[in-house]
C-alpha angles and dihedrals in degrees: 000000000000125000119227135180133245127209089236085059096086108177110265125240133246114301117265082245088049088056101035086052095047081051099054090043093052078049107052093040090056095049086059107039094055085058101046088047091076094043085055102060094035109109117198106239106210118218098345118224108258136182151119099337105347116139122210122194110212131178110350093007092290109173125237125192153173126170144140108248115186093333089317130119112218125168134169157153153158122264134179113263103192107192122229117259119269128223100281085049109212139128134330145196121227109241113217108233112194101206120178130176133204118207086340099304118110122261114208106229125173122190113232124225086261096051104252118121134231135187135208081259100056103013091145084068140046132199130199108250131019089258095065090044101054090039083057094049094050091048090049084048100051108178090344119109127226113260125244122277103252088249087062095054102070 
């Protein structure tokens, strides 16, 4: 028996698990490529220069600051909060936390969805970096001074 083709027998194309295989492995080369890429170009500083209002940028471009600001000291800065497992364990993402402090007391700053920031001083208006946002709280609160965080006053 010999097996002959037709000219109605066109080759067939790659199975429908050969495609669906080559898909999820673009994809998850590309998943990980797109966060590797950002590991790649980061370049570790080592002992950044600091003083009376310099500002360092650290990882993804996060601001850090001290100055005096119209006999005030404010300082501030974002920093990475990684929450405790839970108990299924597994992984978790580290949550940016903007902190600034004015004359040593703690100014509450919340990042908005578009980035900007805003404080219980000035909460109808936001600024786009912490600077900005601690220099405009010093100017709202004149010669006042920020109140105690609720945990201070037992």
């Amino acid at each position: 028996m010999s097996r002959t083709t037709d000219a109605g027998d066109a080759p067939r194309g790659p199975s429908r698990r050969i495609l669906l295989r080559t898909g999820f492995t673009a994809v998850a080369a590309a998943g990980t490529a797109a966060v590797l890429v950002p590991l790649h170009g980061h370049r570790q500083d080592t002992a950044p220069a600091r003083g009376p209002g310099r500002t360092t940028a650290g990882a993804a471009g996060t601001e850090e600051f001290a100055e005096m600001y119209r006999g005030r000291e404010i300082r501030g800065g974002v920093s990475a909060l990684v929450p405790a497992a839970g108990p299924g364990g597994g992984t978790h993402h580290a949550e940016p936390v903007a902190e600034i402090r004015i004359d040593g007391r703690p100014l509450h700053v919340m990042r908005r969805a578009d980035g900007t920031y805003l404080s219980d001083v000035t909460h109808y208006e936001s600024f786009p970096t912490l600077r900005e946002t601690a220099r405009a709280a010093v100017d709202e609160l004149g010669t006042a001074r920020l109140a105690l965080p609720a945990s201070h006053h037992r």
